[in-house]
N, C-alpha and C positions, 0 to 999 in steps of 0.2 A: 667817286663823286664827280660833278658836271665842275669844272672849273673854266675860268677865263675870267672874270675883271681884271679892270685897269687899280692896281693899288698906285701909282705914283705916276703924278705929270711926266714924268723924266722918261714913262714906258710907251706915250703916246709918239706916234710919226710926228714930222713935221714937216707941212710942205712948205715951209721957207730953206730946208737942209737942201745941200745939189747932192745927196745920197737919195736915188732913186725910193720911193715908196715901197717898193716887195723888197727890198734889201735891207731898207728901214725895220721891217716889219718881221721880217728872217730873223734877224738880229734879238730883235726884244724877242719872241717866242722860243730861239733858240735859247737864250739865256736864261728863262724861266726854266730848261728843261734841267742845264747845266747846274744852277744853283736850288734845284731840288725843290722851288718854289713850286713845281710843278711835281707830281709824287708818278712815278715806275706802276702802269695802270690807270692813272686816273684819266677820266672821259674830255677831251677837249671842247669846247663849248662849237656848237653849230657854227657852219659857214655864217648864216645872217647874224648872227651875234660877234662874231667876231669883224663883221666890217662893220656894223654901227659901233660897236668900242674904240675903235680905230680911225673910223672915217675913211677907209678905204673899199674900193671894187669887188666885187664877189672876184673878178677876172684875179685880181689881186691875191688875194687871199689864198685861192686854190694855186694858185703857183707857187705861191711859197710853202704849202704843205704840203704840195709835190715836193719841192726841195729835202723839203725836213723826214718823212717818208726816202727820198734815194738817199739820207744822211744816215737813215737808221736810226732815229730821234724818236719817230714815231709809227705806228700802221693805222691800217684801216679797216673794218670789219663787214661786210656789208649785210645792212640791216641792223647793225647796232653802232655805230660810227665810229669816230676816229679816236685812239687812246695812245699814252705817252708809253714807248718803248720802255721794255727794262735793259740795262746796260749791255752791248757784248764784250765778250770775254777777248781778251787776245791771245794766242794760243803762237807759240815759236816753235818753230819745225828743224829747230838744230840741232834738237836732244830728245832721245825716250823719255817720257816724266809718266810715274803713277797717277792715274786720277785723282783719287786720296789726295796726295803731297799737292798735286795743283792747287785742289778745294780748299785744303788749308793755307797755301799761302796767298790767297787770295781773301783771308778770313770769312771762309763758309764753310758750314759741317756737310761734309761729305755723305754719302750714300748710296749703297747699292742692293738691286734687290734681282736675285737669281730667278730668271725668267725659266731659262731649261735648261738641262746638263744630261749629257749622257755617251758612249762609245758608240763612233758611227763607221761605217767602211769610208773610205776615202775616194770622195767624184774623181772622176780624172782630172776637171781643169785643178781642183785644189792637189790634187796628189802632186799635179806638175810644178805646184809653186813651190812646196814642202821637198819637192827629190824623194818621192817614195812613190813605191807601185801602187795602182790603185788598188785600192777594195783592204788597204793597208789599213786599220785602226788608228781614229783618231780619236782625240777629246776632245766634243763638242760644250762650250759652255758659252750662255747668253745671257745677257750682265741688263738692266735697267742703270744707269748711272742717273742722281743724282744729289741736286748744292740745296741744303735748307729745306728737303724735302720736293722743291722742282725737278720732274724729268729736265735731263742735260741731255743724254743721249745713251744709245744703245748700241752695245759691243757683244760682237759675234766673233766668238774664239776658236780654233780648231787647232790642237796640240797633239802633236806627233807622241802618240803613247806610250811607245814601248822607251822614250827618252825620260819620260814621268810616270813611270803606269801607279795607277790610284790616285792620279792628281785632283780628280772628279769628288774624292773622299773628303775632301775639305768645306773648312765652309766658308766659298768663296763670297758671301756678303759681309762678311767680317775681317776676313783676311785678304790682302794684297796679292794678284797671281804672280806676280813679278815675286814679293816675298816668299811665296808658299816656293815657288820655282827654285828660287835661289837655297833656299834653308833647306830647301826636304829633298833637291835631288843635286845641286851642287851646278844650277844652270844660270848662268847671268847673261840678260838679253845684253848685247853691246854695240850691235847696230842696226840699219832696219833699210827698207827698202819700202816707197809708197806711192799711191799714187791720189790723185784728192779730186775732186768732181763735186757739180752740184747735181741734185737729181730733187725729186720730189718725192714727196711721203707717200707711202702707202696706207691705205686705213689703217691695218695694222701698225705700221709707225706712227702714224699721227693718231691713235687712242693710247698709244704707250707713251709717246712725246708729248699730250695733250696740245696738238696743234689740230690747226684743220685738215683734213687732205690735201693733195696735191702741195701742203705748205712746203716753201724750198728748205733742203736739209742739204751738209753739208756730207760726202760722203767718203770715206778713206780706206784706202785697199792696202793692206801694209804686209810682211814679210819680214820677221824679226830671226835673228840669227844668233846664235850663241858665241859662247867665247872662243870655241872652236870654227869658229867659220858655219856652223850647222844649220838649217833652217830647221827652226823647232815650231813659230805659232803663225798662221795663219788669219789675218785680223780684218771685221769689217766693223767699222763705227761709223754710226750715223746721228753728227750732228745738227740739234738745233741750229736751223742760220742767224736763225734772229738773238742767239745769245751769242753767239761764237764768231772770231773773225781769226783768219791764219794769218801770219806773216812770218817772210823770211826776209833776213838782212844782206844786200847785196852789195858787193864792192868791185869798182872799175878798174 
C-alpha cells in the first residue's frame, strides 16, 4: 500500500530547529521505518508528496532517500518506485552454524528445497581445494535455502564421496547435511576456511532468489574440514545482499 502522511505535529521539520532540514527529515522517516509504522514492502509516497507534507525541496527529499537507501532502510525499483526494505540478517563469521539453527533462532521457519543432487568427476580447480585427484568423485548437492518461505540463498555443495558415499540418499530438504554427515558417517565439520565477495546475480540466481538481475549478492567460497584435519566439502552460497550483512568482531 502507498503510505506517507503526517499522523502527529511532532513528525513535521521545523525550520526554527538549528538541525539542518534533510537531517530533520532523515530522522522522522527513519523512525517510521524503525517503529514499524511503516510495514517491510510498503510503497513510499512519491517525491512530490512527500515535500508538500513536509514543506521541504524536492533537492531535499531525494538526499535523504539517498541516505536511507545506502542505510539499507529502503530500495528503489525502477518503474515501480521506492519501497521500505525488509530487515538484514546479521550473520558472525566465527563459527560454522546450520541454516536451520540460524532460522530458528532468529524465530523463522526454515526451509529448504533440493535444486539438484548427483555424483560428478571432480574439476581440477575444485579437486585442488578438496586434496584429491581430479576426475576423483564427488557429491554434488544444490540447496534453495529459505526463512518463511522467502528465497535466502543458495548453496552449492561438493562432498568428497568415498568419505560419505551414499550421502546423496538422503533427503536433504529435511535433514541437516552437517546432521546426516555427523550421524550416518562419524564426520563433524570443525573448521573452515573462506573467502566472501560481492558479485551480481545471474538470471538464473535472481529467478531462484526472486531478485532482479544483476541484483548485488553476497558470495562465499568456503572449505570446510573434518575433525581429522581433512577437507571433506567444497561450498558456494549465494547470498541475498539485501537480507544479509556479515560481520566479524575485531580486537586491537
Amino acid at each position: 500500500m502507498t503510505i506517507g502522511g503526517v499522523r502527529h505535529i511532532a513528525d513535521r521539520v521545523s525550520r526554527k530547529s538549528a538541525v539542518p532540514l534533510y537531517q530533520q527529515l532523515y530522522e522522522i522517516l527513519r523512525d517510521k521505518i524503525r517503529r514499524q509504522e511503516w510495514q517491510s514492502g510498503d510503497m513510499i509516497s512519491p517525491e512530490s508528496e512527500l515535500c508538500q507534507l513536509h514543506g521541504v525541496s524536492r533537492t531535499t527529499v531525494r538526499q535523504v532517500l539517498d541516505m536511507l537507501v545506502s542505510d539499507g532502510l529502503i530500495y528503489r525499483e525502477r518503474g515501480r518506485g521506492t519501497f521500505v526494505a525488509h530487515p538484514t540478517m546479521e550473520m558472525g563469521m566465527v563459527r560454522i552454524i546450520r541454516f536451520a539453527q540460524d532460522m530458528h533462532d532468529r524465530g523463522l521457519t526454515p526451509g529448504t528445497r533440493v535444486l539438484s543432487s548427483a555424483v560428478v568427476p571432480a574439476p581440477q580447480d575444485i579437486a585442488a581445494k578438496l586434496q584429491v585427484t581430479p576426475g576423483e568423485e564427488l557429491a554434488r548437492l544444490e540447496r534453495l535455502r529459505l526463512a518463511n518461505d522467502e528465497p535466502m540463498a543458495v548453496e552449492e555443495s561438493w562432498l568428497v564421496h568415498r568419505l560419505c558415499p551414499g550421502v546423496l540418499q538422503n533427503d536433504h530438504a529435511a535433514e541437516p547435511l552437517r546432521q546426516v554427515l555427523e550421524q550416518g558417517y562419524g564426520i563433524r565439520l570443525v573448521r573452515a576456511r573462506q573467502v566472501i565477495r560481492a558479485i551480481c546475480a545471474s538470471k538464473r540466481l535472481a529467478a531462484l532468489l526472486d531478485v532482479r538481475p544483476t541484483h548485488p549478492l553476497l558470495f562465499i567460497e568456503r572449505v570446510s574440514y573434518t575433525q581429522y584435519d581433512v577437507p571433506v566439502e567444497f561450498l558456494h552460497i549465494y547470498y541475498r545482499a539485501d537480507r544479509y550483512s556479515l560481520y566479524t568482531e575485531l580486537r586491537g
